[in-house]
Each structure stands twice: as C-alpha cells, then as structure tokens.
N, C-alpha and C positions, 0 to 999 in steps of 0.2 A: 745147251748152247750158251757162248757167252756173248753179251751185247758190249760193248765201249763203244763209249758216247763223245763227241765233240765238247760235251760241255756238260756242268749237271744237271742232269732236268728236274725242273720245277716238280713243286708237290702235285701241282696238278696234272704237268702232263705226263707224270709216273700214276697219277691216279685212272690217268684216261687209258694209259696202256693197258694197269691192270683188268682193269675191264675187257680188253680183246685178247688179251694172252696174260696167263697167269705169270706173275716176274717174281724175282728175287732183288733187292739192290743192295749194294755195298754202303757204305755209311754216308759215303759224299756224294750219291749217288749217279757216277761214273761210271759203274759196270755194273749190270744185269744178270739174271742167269736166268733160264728159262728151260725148259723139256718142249719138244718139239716129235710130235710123231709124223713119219714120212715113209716113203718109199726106198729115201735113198738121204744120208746128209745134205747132199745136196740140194734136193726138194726142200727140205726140210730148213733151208738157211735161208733159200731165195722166197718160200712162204710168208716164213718171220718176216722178212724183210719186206712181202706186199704189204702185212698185218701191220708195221709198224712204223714205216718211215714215213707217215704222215702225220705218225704221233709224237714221234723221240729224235731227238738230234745224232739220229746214229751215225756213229764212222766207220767200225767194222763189226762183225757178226764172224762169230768161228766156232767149231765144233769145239766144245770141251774134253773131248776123247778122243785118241788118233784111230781112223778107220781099219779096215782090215791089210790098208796098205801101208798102216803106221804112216800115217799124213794126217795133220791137221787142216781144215777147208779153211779157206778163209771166203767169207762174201764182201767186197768192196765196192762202194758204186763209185763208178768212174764218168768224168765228163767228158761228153764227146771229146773234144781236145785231146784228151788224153787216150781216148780207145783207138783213136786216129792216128796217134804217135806209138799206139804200143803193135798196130796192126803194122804199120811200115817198116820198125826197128824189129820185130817178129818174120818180117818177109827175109826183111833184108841178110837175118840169121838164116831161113831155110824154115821155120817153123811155124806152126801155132800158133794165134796170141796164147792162147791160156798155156800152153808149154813152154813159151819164153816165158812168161810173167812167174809163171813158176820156178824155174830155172835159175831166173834173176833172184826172187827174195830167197830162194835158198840157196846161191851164191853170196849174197847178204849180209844172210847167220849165219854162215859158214866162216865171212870174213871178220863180223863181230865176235864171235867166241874167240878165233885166234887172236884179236886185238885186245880185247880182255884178258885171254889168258896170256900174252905178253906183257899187259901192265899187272897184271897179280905179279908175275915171276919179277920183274922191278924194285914193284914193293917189297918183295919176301927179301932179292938182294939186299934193299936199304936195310930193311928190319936186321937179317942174320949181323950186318954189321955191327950193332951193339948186343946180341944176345946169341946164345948158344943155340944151337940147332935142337938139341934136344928140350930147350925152354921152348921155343917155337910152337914145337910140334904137340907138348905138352898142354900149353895153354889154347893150342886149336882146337886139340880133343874136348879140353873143359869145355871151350865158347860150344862147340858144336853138340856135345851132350847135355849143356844146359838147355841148348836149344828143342831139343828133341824130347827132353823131359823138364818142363820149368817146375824146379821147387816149387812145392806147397806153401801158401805163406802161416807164416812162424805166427803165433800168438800176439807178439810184440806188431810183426807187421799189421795183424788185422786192429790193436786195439790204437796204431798210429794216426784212426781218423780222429778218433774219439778227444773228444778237451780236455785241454794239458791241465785243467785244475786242479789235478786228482778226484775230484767225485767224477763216477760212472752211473750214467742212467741206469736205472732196474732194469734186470734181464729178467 
C-alpha cells in the first residue's frame, strides 16, 4: 500500500510509525509504502489507517496494485461536511455515496488524460512546425530508450568528481 502524506513527516514521527507498521519512505519523505495483510484491500487500508492516523499526516492511502477488478482503493478521510454533501449529491444522482464518489474521480481521470492528451497533441503541432516528422519521431525513440535503458557512465564521467589538478588519489 502506498501512504501520501499532507506534508513530510518529521524524523520522528516516521520513527514512531515505524515502530507500529513497518514503512518504506521516499527521500522527502511524502510517500510511504508499506505491506498490509488483510482479508480483503479493503480491510487492509482502513486498518493502516486505524494504525496510523494518529501518527502521520496522512492524506490518502491506496492499494499499490489494482485488485481483481483492475481498481485501485483509494482510503480518504472525509469531514463530516463533506460526507454530508457527498450523501445528498449521491441521492440526488439515484446512487451510493461510495458509487458516486467513484464514478465522479473516475469521470475525473477520464477528463484529465483527454486534457492532457489534447495539450501533448498542441505541443506536437508547434514542434512539427519547425522539424520534420520523422525527426520527431526519431528523437522520441532516443529520449524514450534512454529512458528505459540509462547508459553506463563512461570512465570520464566517473573520474568527473575527482580534482582537476591532475593528481589522483591511490586506488
């Protein structure tokens, strides 16, 4: 499971967590990741979330794997206010809150990726405008194969830390 946090938490109260649940954290320490055994994801996110929202400024909590229903959980705590406004605008659709709430963030990303890939396709017009189509396409393959395989570095890169005076410390 992964945690994102409203803010990074302190060494200490990542120390205090680690103590009740074993974590993982990222460098700025904004997101978490953790294994959670349960009966169901579900169990298993609102657990974490008894285990730790007294420790960590969590925001959201969500399965790192999509379930057998290709879905990823999400757990969010909500203030009253807002469970109040999601229950009425859920009525007033016919449904569930958690079916609306669902419905809604994946209406969402549904609308972000098409807005995305509308300003990609923008870009690509500006770009084609001064370069060939097949330079385009060429130099995406490089950018995206370097991506997937980053060169080794070269001898010269590794001796680049080293002092420009010409002597090198014994090896």
């Amino acid at each position: 499971m992964e945690i994102a946090l409203t803010r990074p938490a302190t060494r200490r109260e990542l120390h205090h967590a680690c103590r009740a649940v074993p974590l993982a954290a990222n460098a700025d320490r904004t997101r978490l990741m953790t294994v959670r055994q349960a009966k169901s994801p579900g169990r298993a996110l609102r657990s974490l979330r008894h285990d730790l929202d007294r420790l960590l400024p969590i925001d959201v909590l969500t399965t790192h794997y999509p379930d057998a229903s290709s879905q990823v959980l999400l757990n969010v705590a909500l203030t009253r206010d807002t469970r109040s406004v999601i229950r009425r605008a859920a009525t007033a659709h016919g449904q569930k809150p958690a079916e609306f709430v669902a419905r809604t963030v994946v209406a969402a990303v549904e609308r972000d990726k098409q807005v995305r890939a509308r300003q990609l396709a923008v870009q690509l017009r500006r770009i084609l405008v001064h370069h060939a189509p097949e330079d385009v396409l060429i130099c995406t393959a490089r950018i995206l194969l370097d991506r997937r395989h980053p060169a080794p570095p070269t001898p010269r890169d590794a001796d680049s830390s080293l002092p420009s005076s010409g002597s090198h410390p014994p090896r």
